[in-house]
PyMOL Python script that loads the backbone (N, CA, C, O; Angstrom):
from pymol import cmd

cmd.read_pdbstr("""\
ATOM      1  N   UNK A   1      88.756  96.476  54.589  1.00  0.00           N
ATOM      2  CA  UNK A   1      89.306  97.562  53.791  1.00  0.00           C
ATOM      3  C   UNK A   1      88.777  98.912  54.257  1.00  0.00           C
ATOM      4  O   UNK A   1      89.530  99.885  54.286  1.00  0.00           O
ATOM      5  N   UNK A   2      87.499  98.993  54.622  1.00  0.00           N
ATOM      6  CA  UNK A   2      87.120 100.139  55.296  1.00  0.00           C
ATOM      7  C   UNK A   2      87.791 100.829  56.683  1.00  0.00           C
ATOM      8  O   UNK A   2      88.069 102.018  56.835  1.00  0.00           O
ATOM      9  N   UNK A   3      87.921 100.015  57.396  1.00  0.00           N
ATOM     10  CA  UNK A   3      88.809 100.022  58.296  1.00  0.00           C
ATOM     11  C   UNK A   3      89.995 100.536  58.388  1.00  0.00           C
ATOM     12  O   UNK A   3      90.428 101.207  59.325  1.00  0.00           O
ATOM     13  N   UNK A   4      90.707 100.139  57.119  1.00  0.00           N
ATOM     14  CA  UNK A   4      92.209 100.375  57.319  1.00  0.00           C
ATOM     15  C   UNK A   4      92.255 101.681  56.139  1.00  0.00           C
ATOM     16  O   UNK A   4      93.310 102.297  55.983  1.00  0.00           O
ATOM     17  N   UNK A   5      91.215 101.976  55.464  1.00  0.00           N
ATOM     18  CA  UNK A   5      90.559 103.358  55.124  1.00  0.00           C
ATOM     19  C   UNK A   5      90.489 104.536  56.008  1.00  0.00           C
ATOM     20  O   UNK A   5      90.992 105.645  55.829  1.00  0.00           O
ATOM     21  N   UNK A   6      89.607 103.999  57.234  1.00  0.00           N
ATOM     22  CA  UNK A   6      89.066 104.967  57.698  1.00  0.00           C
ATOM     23  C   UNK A   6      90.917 104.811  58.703  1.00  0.00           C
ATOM     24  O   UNK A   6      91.087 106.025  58.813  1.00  0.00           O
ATOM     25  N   UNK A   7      91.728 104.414  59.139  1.00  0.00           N
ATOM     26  CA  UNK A   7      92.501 104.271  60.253  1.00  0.00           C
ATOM     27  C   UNK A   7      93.978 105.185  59.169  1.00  0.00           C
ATOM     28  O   UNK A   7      95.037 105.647  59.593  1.00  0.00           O
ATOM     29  N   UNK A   8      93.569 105.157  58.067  1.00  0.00           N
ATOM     30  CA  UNK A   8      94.595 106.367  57.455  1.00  0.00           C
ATOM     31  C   UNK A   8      94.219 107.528  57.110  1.00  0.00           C
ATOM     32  O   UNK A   8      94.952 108.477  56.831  1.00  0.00           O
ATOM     33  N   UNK A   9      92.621 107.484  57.118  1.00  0.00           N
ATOM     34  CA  UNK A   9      92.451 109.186  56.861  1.00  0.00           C
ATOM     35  C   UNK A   9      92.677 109.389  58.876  1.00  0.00           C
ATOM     36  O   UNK A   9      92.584 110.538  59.309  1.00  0.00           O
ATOM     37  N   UNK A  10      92.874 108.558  59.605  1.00  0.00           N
ATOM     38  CA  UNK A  10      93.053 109.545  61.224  1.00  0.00           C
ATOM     39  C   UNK A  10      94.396 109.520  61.442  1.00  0.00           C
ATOM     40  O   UNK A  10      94.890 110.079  62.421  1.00  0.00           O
ATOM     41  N   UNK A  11      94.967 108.995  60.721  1.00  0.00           N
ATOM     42  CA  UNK A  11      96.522 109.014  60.888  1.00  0.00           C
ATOM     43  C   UNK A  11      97.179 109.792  59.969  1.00  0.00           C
ATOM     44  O   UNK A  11      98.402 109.924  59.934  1.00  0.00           O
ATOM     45  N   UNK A  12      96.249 110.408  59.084  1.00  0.00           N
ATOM     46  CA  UNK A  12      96.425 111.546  58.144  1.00  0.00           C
ATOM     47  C   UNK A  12      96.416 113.260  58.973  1.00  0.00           C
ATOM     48  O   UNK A  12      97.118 114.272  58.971  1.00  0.00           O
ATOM     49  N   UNK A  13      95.228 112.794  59.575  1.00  0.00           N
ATOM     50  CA  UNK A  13      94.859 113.862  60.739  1.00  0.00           C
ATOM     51  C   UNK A  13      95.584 114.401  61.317  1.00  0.00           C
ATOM     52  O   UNK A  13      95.988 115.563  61.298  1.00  0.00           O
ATOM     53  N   UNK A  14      95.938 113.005  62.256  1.00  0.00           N
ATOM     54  CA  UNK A  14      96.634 112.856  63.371  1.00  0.00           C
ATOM     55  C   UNK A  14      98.299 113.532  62.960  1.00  0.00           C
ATOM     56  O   UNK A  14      98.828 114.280  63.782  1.00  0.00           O
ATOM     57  N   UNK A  15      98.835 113.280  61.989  1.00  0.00           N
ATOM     58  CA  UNK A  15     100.246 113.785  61.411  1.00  0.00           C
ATOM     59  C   UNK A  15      99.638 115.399  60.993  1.00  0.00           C
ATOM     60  O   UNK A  15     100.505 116.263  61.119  1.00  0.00           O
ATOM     61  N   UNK A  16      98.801 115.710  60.702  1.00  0.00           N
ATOM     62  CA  UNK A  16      98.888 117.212  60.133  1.00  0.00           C
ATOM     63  C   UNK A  16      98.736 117.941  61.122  1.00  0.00           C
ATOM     64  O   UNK A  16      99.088 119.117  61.213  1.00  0.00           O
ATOM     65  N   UNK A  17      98.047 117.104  62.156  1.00  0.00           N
ATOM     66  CA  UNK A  17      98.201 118.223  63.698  1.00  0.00           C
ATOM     67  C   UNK A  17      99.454 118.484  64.384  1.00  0.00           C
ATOM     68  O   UNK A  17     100.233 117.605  64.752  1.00  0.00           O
ATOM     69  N   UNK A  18      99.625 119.841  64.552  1.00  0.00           N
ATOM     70  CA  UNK A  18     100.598 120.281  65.121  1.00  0.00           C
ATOM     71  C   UNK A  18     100.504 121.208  66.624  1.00  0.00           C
ATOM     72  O   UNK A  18     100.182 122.388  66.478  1.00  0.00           O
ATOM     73  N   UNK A  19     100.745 120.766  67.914  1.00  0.00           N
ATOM     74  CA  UNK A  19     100.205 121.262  69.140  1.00  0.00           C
ATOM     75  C   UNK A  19     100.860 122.800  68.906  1.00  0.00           C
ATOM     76  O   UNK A  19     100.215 123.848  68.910  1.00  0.00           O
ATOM     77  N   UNK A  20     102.153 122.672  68.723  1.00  0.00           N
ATOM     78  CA  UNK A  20     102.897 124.021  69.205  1.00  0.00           C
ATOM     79  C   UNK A  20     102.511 125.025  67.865  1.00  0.00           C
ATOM     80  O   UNK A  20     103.260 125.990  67.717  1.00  0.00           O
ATOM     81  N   UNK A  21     101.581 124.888  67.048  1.00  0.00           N
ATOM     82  CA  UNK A  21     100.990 126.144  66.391  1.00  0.00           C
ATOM     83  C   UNK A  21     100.115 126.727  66.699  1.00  0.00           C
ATOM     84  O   UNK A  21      99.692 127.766  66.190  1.00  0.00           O
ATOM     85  N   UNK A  22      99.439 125.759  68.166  1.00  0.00           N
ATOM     86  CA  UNK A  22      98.195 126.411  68.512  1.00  0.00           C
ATOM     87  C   UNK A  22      98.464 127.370  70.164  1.00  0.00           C
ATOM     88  O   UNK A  22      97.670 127.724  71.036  1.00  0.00           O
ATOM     89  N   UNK A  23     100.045 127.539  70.001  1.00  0.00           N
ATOM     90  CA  UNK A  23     100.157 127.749  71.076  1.00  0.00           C
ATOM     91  C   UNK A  23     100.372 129.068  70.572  1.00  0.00           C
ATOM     92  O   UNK A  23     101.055 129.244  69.563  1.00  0.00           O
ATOM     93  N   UNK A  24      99.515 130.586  71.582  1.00  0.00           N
ATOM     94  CA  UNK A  24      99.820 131.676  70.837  1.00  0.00           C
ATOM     95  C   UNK A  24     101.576 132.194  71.188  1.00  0.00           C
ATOM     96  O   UNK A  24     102.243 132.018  72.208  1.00  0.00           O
ATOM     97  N   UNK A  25     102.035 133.073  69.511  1.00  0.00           N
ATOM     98  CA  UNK A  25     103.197 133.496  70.038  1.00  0.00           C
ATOM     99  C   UNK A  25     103.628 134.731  70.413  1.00  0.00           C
ATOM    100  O   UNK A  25     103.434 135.607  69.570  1.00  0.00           O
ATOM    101  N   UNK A  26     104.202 135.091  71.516  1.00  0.00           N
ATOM    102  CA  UNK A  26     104.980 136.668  71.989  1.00  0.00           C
ATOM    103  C   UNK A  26     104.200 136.650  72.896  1.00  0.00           C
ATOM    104  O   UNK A  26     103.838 137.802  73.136  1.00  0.00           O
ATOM    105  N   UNK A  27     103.529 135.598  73.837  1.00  0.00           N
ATOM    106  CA  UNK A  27     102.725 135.625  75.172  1.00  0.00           C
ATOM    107  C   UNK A  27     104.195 135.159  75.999  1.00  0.00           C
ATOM    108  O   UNK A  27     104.574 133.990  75.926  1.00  0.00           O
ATOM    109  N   UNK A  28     104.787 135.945  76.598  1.00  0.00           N
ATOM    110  CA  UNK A  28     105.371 135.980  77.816  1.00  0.00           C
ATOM    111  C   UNK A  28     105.309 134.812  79.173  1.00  0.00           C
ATOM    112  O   UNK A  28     104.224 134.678  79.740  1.00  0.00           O
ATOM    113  N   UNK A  29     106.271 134.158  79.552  1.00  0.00           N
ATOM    114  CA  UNK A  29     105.815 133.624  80.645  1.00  0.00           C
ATOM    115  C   UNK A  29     105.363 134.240  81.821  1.00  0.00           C
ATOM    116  O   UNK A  29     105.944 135.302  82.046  1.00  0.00           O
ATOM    117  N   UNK A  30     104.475 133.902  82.682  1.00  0.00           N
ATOM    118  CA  UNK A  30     104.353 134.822  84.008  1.00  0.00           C
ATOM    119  C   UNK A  30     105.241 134.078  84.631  1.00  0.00           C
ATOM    120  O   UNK A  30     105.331 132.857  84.759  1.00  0.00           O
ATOM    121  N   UNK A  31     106.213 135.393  85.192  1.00  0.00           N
ATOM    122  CA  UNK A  31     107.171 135.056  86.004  1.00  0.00           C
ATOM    123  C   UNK A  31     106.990 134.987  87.473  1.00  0.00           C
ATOM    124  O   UNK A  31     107.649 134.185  88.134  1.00  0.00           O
ATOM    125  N   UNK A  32     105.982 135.923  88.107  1.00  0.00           N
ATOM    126  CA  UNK A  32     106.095 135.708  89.005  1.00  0.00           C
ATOM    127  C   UNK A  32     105.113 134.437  89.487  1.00  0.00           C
ATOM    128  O   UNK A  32     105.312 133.990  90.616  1.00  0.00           O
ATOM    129  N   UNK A  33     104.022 133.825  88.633  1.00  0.00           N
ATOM    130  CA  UNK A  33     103.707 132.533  89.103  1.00  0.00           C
ATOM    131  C   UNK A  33     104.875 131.561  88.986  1.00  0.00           C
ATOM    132  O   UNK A  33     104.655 130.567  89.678  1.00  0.00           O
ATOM    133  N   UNK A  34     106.005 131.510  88.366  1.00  0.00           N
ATOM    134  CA  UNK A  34     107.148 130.316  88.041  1.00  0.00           C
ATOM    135  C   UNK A  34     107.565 130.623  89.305  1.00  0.00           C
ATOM    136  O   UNK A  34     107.622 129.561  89.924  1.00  0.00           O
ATOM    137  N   UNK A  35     107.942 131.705  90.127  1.00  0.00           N
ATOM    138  CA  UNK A  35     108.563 131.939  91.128  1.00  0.00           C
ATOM    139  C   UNK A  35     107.686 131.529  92.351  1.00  0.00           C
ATOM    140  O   UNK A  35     108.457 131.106  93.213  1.00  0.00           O
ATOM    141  N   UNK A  36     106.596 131.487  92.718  1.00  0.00           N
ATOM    142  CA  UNK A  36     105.698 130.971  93.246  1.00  0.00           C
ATOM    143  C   UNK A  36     105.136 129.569  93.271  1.00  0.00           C
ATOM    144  O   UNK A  36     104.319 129.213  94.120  1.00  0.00           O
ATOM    145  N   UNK A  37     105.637 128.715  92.231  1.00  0.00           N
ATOM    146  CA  UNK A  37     105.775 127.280  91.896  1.00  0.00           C
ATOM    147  C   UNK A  37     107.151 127.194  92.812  1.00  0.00           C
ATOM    148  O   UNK A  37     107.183 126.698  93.938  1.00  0.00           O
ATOM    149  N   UNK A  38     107.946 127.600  92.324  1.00  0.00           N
ATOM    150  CA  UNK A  38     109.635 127.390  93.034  1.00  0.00           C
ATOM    151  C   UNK A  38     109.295 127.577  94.496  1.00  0.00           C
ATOM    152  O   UNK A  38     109.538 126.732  95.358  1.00  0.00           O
ATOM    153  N   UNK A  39     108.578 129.019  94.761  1.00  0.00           N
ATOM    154  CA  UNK A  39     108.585 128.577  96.499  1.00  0.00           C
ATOM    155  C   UNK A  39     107.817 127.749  97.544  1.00  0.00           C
ATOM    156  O   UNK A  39     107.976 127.548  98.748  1.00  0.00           O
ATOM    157  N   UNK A  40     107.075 127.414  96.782  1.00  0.00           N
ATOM    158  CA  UNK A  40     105.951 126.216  97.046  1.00  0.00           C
ATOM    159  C   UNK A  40     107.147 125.237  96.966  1.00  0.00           C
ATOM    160  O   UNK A  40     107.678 125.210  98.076  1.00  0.00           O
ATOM    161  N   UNK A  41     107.793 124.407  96.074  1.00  0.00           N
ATOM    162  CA  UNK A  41     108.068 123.107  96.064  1.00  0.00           C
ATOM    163  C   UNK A  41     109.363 123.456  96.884  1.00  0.00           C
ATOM    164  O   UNK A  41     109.801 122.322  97.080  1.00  0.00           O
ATOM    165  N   UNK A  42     110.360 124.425  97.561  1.00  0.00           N
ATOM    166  CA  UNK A  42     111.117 124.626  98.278  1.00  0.00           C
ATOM    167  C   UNK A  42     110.575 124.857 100.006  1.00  0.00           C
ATOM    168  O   UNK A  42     111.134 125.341 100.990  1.00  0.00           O
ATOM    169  N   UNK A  43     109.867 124.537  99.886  1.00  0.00           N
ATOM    170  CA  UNK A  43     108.984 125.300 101.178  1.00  0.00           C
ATOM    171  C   UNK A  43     108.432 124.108 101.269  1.00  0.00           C
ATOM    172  O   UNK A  43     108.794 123.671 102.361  1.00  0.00           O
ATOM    173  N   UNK A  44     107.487 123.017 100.529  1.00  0.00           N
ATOM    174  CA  UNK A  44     107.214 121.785 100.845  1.00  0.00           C
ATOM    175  C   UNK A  44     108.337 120.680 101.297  1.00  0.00           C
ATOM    176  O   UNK A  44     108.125 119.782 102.112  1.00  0.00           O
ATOM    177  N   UNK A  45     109.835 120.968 100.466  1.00  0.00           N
ATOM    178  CA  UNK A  45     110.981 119.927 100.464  1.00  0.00           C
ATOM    179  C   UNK A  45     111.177 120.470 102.342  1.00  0.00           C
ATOM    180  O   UNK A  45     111.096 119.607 103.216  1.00  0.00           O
ATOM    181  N   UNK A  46     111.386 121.707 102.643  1.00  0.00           N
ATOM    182  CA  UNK A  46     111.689 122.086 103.810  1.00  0.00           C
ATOM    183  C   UNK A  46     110.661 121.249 104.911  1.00  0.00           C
ATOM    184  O   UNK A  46     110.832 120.335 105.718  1.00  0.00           O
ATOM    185  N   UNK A  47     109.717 121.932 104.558  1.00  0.00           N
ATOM    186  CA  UNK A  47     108.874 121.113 105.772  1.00  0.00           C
ATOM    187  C   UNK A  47     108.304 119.480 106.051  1.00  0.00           C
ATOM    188  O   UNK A  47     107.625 119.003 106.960  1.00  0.00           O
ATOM    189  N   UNK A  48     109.034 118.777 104.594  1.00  0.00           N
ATOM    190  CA  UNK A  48     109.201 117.203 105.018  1.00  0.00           C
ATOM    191  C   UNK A  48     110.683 117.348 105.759  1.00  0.00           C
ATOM    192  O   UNK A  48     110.773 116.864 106.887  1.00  0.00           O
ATOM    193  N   UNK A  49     111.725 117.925 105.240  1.00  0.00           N
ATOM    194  CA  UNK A  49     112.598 117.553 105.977  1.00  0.00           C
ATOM    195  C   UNK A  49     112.791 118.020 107.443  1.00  0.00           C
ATOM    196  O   UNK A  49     113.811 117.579 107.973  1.00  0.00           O
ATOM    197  N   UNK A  50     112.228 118.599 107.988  1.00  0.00           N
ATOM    198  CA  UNK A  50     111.903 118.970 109.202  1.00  0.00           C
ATOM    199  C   UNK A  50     111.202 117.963 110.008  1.00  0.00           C
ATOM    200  O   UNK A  50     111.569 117.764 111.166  1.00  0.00           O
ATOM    201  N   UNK A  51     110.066 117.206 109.410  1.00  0.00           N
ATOM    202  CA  UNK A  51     109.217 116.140 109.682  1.00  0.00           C
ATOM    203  C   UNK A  51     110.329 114.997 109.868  1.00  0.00           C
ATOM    204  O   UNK A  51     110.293 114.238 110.837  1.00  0.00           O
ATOM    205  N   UNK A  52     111.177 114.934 109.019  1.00  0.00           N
ATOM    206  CA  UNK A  52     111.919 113.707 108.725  1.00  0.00           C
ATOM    207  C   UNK A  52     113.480 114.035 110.298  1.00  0.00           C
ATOM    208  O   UNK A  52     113.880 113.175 111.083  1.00  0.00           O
ATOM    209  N   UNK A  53     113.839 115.161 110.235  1.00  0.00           N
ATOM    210  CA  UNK A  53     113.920 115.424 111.374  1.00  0.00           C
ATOM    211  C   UNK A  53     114.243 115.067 112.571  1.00  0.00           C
ATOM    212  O   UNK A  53     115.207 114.580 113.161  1.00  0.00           O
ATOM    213  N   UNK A  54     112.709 115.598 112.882  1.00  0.00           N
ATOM    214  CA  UNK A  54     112.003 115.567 114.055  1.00  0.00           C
ATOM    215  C   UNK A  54     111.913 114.313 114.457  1.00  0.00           C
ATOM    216  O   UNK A  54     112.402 114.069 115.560  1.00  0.00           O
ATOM    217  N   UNK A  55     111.268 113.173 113.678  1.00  0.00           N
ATOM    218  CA  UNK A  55     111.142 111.827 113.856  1.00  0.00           C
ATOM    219  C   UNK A  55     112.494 110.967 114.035  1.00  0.00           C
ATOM    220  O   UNK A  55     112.551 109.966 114.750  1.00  0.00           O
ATOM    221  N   UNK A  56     113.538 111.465 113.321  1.00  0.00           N
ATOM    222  CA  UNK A  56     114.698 110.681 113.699  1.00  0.00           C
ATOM    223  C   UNK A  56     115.101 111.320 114.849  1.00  0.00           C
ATOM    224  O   UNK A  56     115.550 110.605 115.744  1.00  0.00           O
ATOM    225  N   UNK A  57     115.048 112.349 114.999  1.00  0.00           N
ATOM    226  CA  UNK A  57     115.586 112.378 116.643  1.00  0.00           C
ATOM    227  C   UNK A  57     114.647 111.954 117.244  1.00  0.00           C
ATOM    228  O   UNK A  57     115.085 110.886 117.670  1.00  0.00           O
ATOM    229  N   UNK A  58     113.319 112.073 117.694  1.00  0.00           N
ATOM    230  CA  UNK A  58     112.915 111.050 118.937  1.00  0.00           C
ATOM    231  C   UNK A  58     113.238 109.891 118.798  1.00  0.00           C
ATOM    232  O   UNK A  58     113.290 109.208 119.821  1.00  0.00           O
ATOM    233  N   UNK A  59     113.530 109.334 117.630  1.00  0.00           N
ATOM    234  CA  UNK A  59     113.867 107.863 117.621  1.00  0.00           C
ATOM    235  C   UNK A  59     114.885 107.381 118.547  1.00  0.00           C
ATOM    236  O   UNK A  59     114.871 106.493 119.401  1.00  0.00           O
ATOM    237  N   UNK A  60     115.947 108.370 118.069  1.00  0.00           N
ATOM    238  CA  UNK A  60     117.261 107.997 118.581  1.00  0.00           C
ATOM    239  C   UNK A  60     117.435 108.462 120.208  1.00  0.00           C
ATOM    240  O   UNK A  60     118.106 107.957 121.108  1.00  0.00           O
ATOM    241  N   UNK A  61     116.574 109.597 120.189  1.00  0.00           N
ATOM    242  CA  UNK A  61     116.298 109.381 121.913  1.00  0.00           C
ATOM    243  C   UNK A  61     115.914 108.118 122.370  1.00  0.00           C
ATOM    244  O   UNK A  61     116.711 107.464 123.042  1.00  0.00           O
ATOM    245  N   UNK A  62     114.739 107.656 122.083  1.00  0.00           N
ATOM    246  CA  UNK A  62     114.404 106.099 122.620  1.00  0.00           C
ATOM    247  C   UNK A  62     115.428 105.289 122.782  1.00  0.00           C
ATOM    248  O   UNK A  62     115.789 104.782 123.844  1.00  0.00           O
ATOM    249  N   UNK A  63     116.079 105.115 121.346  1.00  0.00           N
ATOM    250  CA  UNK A  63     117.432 104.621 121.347  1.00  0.00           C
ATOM    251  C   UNK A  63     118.556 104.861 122.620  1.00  0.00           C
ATOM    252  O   UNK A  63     119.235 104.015 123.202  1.00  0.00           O
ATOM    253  N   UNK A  64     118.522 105.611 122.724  1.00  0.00           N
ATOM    254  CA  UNK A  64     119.819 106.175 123.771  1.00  0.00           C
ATOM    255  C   UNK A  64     118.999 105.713 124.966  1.00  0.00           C
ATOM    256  O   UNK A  64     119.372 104.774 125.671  1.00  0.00           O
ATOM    257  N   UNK A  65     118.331 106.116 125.094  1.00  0.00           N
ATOM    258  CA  UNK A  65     117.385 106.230 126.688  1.00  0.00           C
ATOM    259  C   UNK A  65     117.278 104.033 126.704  1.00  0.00           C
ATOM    260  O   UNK A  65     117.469 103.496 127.795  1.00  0.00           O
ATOM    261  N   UNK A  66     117.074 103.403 125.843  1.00  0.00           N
ATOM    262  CA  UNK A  66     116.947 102.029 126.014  1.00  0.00           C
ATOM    263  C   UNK A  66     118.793 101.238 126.217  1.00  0.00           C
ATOM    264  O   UNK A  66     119.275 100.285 126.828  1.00  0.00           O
ATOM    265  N   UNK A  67     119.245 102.209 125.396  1.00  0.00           N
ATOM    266  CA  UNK A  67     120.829 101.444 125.585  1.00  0.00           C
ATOM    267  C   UNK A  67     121.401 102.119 127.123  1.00  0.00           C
ATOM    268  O   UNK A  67     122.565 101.831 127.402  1.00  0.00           O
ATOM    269  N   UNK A  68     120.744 102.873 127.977  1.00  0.00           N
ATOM    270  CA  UNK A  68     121.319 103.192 128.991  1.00  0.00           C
ATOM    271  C   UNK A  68     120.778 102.456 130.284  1.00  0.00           C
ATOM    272  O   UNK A  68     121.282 102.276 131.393  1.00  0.00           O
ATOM    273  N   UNK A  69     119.292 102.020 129.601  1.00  0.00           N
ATOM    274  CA  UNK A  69     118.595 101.056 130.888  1.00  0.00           C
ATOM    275  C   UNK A  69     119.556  99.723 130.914  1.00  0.00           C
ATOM    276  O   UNK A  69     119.870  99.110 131.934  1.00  0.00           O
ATOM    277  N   UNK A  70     119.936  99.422 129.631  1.00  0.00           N
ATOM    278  CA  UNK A  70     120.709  98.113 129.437  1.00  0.00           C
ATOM    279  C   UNK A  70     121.892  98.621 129.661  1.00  0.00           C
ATOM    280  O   UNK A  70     121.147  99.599 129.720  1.00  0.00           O
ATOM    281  N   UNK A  71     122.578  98.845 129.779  1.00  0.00           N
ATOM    282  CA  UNK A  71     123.677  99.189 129.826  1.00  0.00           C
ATOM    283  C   UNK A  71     124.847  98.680 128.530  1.00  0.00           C
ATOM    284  O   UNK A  71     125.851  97.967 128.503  1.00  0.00           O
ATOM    285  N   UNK A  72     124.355  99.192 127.899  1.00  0.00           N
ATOM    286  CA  UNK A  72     124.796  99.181 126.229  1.00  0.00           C
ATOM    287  C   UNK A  72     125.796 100.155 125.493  1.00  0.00           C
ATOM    288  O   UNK A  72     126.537  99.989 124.524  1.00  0.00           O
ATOM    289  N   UNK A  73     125.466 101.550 126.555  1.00  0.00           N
ATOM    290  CA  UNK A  73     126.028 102.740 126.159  1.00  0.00           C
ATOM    291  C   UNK A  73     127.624 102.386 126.480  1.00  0.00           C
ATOM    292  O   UNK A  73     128.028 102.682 127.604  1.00  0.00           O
ATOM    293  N   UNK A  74     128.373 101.884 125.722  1.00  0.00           N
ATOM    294  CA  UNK A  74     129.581 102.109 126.215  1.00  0.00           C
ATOM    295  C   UNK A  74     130.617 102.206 124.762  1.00  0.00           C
ATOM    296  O   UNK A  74     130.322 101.864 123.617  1.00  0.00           O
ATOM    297  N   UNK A  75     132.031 102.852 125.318  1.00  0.00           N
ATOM    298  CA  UNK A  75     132.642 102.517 124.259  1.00  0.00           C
ATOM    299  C   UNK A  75     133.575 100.958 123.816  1.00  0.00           C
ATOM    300  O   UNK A  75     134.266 100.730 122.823  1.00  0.00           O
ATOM    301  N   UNK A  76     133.209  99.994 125.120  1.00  0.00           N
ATOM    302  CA  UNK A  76     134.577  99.142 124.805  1.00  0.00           C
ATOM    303  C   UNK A  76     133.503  97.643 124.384  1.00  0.00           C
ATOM    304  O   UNK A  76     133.474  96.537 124.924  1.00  0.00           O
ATOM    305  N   UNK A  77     132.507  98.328 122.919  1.00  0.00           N
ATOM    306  CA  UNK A  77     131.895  97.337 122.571  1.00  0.00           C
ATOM    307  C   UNK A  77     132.877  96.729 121.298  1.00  0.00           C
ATOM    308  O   UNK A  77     133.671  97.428 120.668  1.00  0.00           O
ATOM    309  N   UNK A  78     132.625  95.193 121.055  1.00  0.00           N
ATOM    310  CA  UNK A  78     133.182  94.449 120.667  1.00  0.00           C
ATOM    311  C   UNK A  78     133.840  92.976 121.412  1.00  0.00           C
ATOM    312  O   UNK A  78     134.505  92.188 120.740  1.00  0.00           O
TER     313      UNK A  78
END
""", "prot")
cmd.dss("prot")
cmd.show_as("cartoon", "prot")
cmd.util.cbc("prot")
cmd.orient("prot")
């Protein structure tokens, strides 16, 4: 009984707390850090896909360069 005492006065607590009252109000977002988040994660997407790229074309060089030792490169496959 103590237990289920003490587990409703924290769930008493726990319901009267409210996060977004402790958040102060008429504080402004900083805009230019949001804009600085944005060019960071546009500027990271860029330079994987550059990586991603880069790596598929040497691939496909190998590729080409191995289907020409074999003689693979052609069109009248099938």
């Amino acid at each position: 009984r103590t237990d289920l005492a003490s587990m409703d006065v924290l769930l008493n607590r726990a319901a009267s707390i409210r996060t977004l009252d402790k958040v102060p109000a008429g504080i402004p977002p900083n805009v230019g850090m949001i804009w600085r988040v944005v060019f960071i994660i546009i500027t990271f997407v860029g330079v994987i896909s550059v990586i991603f790229f880069v790596i598929w074309s040497l691939q496909l060089r190998k590729i080409r360069s191995v289907e020409r030792e074999e003689g693979l490169s052609g069109g009248d496959a099938g």
